[in-house]
C-alpha positions in Angstrom: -29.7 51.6 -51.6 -31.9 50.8 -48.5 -30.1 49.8 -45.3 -32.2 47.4 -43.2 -31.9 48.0 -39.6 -30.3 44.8 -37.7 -33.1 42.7 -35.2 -32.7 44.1 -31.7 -31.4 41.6 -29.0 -33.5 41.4 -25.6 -31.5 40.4 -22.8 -32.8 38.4 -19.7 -33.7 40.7 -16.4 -32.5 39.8 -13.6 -35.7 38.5 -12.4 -36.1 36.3 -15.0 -32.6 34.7 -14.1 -33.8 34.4 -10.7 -37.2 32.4 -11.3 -35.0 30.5 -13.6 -32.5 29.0 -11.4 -35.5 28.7 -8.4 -37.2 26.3 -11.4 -33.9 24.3 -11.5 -32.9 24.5 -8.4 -36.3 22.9 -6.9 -35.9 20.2 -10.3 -32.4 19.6 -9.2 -33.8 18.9 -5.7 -37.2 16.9 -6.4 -34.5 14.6 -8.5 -31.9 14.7 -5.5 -35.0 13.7 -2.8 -36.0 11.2 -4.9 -32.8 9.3 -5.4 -32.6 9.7 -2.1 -35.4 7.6 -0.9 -34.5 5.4 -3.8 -31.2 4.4 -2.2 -32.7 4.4 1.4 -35.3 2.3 0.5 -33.2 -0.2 -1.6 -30.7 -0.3 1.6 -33.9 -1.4 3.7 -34.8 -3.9 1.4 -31.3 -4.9 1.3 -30.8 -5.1 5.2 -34.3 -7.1 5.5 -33.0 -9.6 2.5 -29.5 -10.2 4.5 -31.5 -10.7 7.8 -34.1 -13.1 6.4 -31.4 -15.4 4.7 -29.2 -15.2 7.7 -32.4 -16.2 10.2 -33.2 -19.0 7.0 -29.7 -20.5 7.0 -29.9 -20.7 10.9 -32.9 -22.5 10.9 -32.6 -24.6 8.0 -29.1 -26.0 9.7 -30.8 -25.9 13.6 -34.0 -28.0 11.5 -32.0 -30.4 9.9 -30.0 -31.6 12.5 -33.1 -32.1 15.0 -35.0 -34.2 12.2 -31.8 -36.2 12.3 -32.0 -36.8 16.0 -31.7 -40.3 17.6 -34.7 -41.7 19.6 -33.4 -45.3 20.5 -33.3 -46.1 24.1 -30.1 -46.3 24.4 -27.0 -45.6 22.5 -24.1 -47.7 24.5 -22.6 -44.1 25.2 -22.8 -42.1 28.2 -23.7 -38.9 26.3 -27.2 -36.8 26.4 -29.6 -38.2 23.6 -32.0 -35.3 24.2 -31.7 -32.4 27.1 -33.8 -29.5 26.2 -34.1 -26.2 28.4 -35.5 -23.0 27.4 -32.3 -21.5 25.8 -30.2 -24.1 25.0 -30.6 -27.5 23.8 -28.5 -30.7 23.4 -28.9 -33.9 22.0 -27.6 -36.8 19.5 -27.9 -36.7 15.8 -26.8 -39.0 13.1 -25.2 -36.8 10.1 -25.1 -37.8 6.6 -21.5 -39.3 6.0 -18.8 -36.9 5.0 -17.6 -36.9 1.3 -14.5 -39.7 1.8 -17.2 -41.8 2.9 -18.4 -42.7 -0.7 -14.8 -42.8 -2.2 -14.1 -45.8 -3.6 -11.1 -47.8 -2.7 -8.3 -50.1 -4.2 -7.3 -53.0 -2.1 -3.8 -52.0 -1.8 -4.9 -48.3 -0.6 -6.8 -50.1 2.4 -9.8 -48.3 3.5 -9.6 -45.7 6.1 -10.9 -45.4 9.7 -14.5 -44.0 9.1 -15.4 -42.0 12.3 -18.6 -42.4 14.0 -21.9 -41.3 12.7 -23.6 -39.9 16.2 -22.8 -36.2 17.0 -23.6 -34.7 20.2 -24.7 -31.4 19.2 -25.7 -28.2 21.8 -27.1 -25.2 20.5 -27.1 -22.0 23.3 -26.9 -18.4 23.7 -23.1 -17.1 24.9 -23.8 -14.6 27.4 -21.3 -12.5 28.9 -21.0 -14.5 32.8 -19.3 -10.7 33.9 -20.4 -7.9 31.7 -24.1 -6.7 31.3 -25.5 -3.9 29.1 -26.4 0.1 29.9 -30.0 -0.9 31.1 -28.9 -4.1 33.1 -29.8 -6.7 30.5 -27.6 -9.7 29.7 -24.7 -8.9 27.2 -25.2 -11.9 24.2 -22.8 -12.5 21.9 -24.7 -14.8 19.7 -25.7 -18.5 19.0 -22.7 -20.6 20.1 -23.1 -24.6 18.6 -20.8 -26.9 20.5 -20.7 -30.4 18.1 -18.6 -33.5 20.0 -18.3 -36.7 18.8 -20.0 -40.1 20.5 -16.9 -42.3 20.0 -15.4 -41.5 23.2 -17.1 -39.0 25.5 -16.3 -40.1 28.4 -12.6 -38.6 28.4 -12.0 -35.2 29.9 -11.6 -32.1 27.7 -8.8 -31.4 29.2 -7.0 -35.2 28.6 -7.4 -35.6 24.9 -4.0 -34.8 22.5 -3.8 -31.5 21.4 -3.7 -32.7 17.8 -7.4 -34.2 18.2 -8.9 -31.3 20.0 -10.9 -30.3 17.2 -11.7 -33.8 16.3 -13.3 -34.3 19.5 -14.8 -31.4 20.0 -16.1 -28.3 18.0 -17.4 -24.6 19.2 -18.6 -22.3 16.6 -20.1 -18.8 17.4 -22.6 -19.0 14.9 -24.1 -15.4 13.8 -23.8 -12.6 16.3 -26.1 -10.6 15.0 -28.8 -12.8 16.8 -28.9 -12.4 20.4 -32.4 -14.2 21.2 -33.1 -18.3 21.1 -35.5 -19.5 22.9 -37.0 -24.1 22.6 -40.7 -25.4 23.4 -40.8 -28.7 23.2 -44.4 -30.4 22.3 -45.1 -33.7 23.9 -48.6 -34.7 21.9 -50.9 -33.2 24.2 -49.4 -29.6 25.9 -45.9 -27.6 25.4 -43.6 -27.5 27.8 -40.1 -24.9 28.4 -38.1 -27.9 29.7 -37.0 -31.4 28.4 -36.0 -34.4 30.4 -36.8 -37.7 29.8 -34.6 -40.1 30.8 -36.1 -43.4 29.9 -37.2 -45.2 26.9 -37.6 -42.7 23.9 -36.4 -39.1 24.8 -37.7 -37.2 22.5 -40.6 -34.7 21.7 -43.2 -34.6 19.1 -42.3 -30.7 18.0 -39.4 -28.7 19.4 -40.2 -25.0 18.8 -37.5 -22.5 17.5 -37.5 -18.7 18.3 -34.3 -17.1 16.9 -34.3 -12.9 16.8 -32.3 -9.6 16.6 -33.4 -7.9 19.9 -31.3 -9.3 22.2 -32.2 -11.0 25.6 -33.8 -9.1 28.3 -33.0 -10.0 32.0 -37.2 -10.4 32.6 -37.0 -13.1 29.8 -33.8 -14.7 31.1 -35.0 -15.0 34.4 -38.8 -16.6 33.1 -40.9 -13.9 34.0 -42.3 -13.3 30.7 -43.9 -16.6 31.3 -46.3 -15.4 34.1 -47.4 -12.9 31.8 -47.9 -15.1 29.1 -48.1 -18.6 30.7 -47.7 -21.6 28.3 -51.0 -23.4 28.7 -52.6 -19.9 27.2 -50.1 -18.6 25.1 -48.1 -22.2 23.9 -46.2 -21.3 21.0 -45.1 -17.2 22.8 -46.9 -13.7 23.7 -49.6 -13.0 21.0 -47.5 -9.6 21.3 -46.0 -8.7 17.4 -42.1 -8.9 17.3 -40.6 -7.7 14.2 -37.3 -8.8 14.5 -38.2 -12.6 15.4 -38.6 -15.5 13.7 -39.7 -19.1 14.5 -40.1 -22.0 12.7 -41.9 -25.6 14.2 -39.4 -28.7 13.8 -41.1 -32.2 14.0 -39.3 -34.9 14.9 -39.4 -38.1 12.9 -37.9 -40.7 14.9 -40.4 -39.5 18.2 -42.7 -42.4 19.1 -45.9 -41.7 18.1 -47.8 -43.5 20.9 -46.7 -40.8 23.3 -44.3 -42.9 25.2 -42.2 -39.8 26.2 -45.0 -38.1 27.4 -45.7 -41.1 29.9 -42.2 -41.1 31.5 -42.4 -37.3 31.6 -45.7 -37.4 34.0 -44.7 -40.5 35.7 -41.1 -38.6 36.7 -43.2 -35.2 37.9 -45.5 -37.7 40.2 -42.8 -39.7 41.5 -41.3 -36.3 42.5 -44.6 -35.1 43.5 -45.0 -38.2 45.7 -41.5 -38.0 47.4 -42.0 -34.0 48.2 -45.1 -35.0 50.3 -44.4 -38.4 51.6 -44.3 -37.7 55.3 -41.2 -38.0 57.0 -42.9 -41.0 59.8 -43.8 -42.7 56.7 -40.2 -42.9 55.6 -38.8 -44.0 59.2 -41.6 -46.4 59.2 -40.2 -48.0 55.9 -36.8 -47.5 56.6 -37.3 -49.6 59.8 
């Protein structure tokens, strides 16, 4: 009988392990890399989302509550209806009733003491009054709201009870991730930094709203930007790209749209133009 001889067995050189695990090694690392940028890429995205909804939410709330200012002459309180600077803002909306409002009532449950429907509402940067940053710029700490109502503003903060404190008066530190607001105020015909008009109706045809990341600089708290990049060339900011701002245009419906505000606001600048360089024999002359 014939034996067969069994197949001979080759094993693997060591060379041959060696290109093998270089092969999975640089597989195990092309996979690695790009998992990698996956994730980093997907936390960008994800960063970018959270910032734009935050900066959306902010304006939606800073946009609805300007459309719902007041533009009467006068509301019978003695309150701001519209004082606008560059960073902060104030003036008198009219809310949509709370919930209880539309609650239907027996006659034996009485119906409750509805509060009143104007809010005084101011909308500012808090800046640290005593710390300042590494390169001497202001330290922010975010978008502070004050809201106060119009029933009775005319008592002292520090007079009210203790149990209507908040009732009277609200602060919020609203989103400290944003340490930059800045308000231009439209009048029909140019933009302006400033708002004060103190008769007939006070407010603006567009109030522009620049909220962003990048906090404050001392340059742009102290208006110097603007002599770079004056208003009457550059009216809505510096043609300069900022990534991490955003700004939205707010009209507001209850502004009179034959310009009235715009009238008292030139007739106040040439009434102080026209006291500034009334000559002092002129004024003895009259007083006499």
């Amino acid at each position: 009988m014939r034996r067969t001889r069994p197949a001979s067995r080759h094993a693997l050189t060591l060379l041959e392990v060696l290109i093998s695990i270089t092969l999975i090694a640089l597989l195990l690392g092309a996979l690695l890399t790009f998992f990698w940028q996956t994730l980093a890429a997907r936390d960008v995205a994800r960063r970018a989302a959270d910032r734009t909804q935050l900066v959306q939410q902010v304006l939606n709330r800073l946009a609805g509550e300007l459309r719902g200012c007041v533009g009467v002459d006068k509301v019978n309180f003695p309150i701001r209806q519209f004082s606008g600077q560059r960073r902060s803002l104030t003036f008198v909306t009219a809310p949509l009733p709370a919930p209880d409002a539309y609650v239907f009532y027996t006659q034996a449950e009485g119906r409750p003491h509805l509060p009143h429907d104007l809010r005084e509402i101011t909308y500012e940067l808090w800046i640290d009054p005593d710390e300042t940053t590494e390169e001497g710029d202001p330290l922010v700490g975010g978008i502070l709201r004050t809201e106060r109502e119009a029933l009775n503003p005319y008592i002292p903060e520090e007079e009210v009870p203790e149990n209507q404190d908040l009732l009277y008066v609200r602060r919020d530190l609203w989103s400290h991730e944003l340490g930059y607001l800045e308000f231009r105020y439209f009048d029909g015909v140019e933009w302006h930094a400033t708002w004060e008009v103190t008769e007939g109706n006070p407010l603006p045809q567009l109030v522009q709203v620049t909220v962003g990341f990048d906090s404050l600089t001392n340059a742009e708290l102290e208006d110097q930007d603007l002599q770079s990049y004056p208003l009457d060339r550059y009216p809505l900011g510096p043609d300069v790209p900022y990534p991490n701002r955003y700004a939205t245009v707010v009209r507001l419906p209850a502004a009179d749209q034959t310009f009235s505000s715009r009238l008292h606001r030139l007739s106040d600048e040439v009434k102080e133009i026209y006291q500034f360089n009334v000559p002092a024999e002129s004024e003895e002359g009259a007083e006499q």
